[in-house]
N, C-alpha and C positions, 0 to 999 in steps of 0.2 A: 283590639285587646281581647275580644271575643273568640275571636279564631284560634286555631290550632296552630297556627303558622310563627304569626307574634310570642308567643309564650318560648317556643326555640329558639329564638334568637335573640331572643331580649335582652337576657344579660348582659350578655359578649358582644354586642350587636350593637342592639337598636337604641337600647336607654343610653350607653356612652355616646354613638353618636348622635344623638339629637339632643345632650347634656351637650358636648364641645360648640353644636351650632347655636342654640342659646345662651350658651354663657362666654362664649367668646373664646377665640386661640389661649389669653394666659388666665381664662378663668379656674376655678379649682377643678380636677379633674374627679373621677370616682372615689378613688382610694380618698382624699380629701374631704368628700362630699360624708363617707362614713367616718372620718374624724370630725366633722360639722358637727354630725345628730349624735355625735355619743357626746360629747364639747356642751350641747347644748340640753342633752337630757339626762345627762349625768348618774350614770345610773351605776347601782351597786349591787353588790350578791340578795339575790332573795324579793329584788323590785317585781313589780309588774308592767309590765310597757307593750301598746299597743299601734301596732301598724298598719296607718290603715290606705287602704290602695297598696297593698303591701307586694302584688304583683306574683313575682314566680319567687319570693322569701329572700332574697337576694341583702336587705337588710335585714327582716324578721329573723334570720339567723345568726348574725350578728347580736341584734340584741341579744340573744336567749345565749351564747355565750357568755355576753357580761353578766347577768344576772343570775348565770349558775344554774345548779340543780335544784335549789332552793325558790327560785324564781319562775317565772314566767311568761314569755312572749307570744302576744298573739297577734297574729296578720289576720287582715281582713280585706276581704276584693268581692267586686260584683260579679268576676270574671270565672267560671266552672273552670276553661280552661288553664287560665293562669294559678288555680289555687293547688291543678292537681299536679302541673310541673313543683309550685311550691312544697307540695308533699311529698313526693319524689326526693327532690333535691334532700329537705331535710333531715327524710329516713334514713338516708345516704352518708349523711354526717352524723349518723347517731346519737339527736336531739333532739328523742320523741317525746323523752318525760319533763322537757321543758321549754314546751312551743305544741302551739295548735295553729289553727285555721279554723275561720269563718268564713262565709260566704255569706255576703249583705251590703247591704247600701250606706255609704257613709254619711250621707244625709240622716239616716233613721236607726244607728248604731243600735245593733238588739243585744245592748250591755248593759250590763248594773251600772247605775251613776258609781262615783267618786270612789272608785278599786283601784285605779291605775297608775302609777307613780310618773310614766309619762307615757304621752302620746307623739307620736311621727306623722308626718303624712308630707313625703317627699315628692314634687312630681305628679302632682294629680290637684290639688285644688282649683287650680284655673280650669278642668275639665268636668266638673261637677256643675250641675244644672242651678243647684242654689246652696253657692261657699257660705252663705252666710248660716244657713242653717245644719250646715256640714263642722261648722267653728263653733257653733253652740253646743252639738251633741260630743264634739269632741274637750270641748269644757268640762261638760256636765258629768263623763267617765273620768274625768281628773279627780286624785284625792288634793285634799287641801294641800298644796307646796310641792304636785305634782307640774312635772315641765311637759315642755311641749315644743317643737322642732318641726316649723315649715321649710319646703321649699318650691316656691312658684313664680309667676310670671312677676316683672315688673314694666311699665311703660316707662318707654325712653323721655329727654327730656326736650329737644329740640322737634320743631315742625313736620321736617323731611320725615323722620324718624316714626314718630306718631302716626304722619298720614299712613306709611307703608303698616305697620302694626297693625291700624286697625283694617283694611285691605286683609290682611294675609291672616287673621283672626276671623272675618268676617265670615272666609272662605272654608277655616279648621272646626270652625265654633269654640275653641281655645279663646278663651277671655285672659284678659292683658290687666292686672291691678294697677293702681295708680301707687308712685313710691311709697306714702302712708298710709296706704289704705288698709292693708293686713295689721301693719303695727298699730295701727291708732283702732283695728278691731279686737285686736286682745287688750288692750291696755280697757276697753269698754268692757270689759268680758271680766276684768280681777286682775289681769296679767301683772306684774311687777316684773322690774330686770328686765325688761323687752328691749333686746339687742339684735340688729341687722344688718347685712351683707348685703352688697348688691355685688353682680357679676352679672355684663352682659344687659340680658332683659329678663336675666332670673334676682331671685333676692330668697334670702337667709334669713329667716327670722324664726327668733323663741322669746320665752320667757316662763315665769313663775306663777304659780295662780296662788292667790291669797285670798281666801273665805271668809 
């Protein structure tokens, strides 16, 4: 994700397909995956919503048209390269005066707490060195009844299945969640309305924070 390489093809590319071999032949496809996070963070004219692992903006653009000129979306990635395709692309679409970039670590969000109406982080939690402190910080920029829209691993349920998981995890450094584990980490967090999808060995989960 560091490379110059990754960043050109990602959209078109790389992120569909290693979405179709995670989540399975009749799992939800892209276009679906961006009706998920807007489904799930609900967002209106003039919000602010933050994306974080947000990549080359491929959602972060998305938001910042829901949320209008009044509004605000910002993407954030650790990746130089990934952030300046995503600037590109969005200058591109003529969405300068509502969408920015960061560059930083989702672990250590260098945001003001409780500004954000929702947060995303699609695709990237299981590749973070410590989700848990990646869940917190992205809590913590939620305003009160601000939502939030994951998507990452889920472990399978049978033997076969697990042994191979952790084998091919073991090998990515991609960390595999247990089915509860996310949901029963936001419900710990304030979360309310924590609702989840599973597809594949991925899963869908959001909910509400209440203060």
């Amino acid at each position: 994700m560091l490379s110059g390489f990754v960043p050109r093809i990602y959209e078109r590319w790389w992120r569909p397909t290693l979405g179709r071999a995670m989540k399975g032949v009749l799992g939800p496809g892209m276009a679906d995956e961006h009706r998920i996070a807007n489904r799930l963070l609900d967002l209106s004219e003039g919000d602010a919503v933050l994306d974080v692992a947000c990549g080359p903006g491929n959602f972060t653009r998305d938001f910042a048209r829901r949320v209008g000129s009044a509004g605000l979306a910002v993407g954030i990635d650790v990746s130089e390269t990934m952030l300046s395709k995503a600037v590109s692309e969005s200058s591109a679409t003529g969405l300068g005066q509502q969408i920015a970039y960061v560059r930083g670590d989702a672990q250590e969000l260098p945001l003001t707490d409780g500004v954000f109406d929702g947060v995303c982080c699609f695709a990237a939690l299981h590749l973070f060195a410590d989700p848990a402190r990646a869940l917190d910080r992205m809590t913590e920029v939620l305003a009160p009844g601000g939502r939030i829209a994951i998507l990452t691993s889920a472990r399978g349920r049978s033997a076969p299945l697990r042994a191979w998981e952790t084998l091919a995890t073991a090998r990515s450094g991609a960390r595999l969640f247990e089915r509860d584990e996310v949901r029963r980490g936001l419900e710990r967090r304030g979360f309310t309305d924590v609702r989840q999808r599973l597809a594949g060995v991925t899963q869908f989960v959001g909910g509400v924070l209440v203060r």
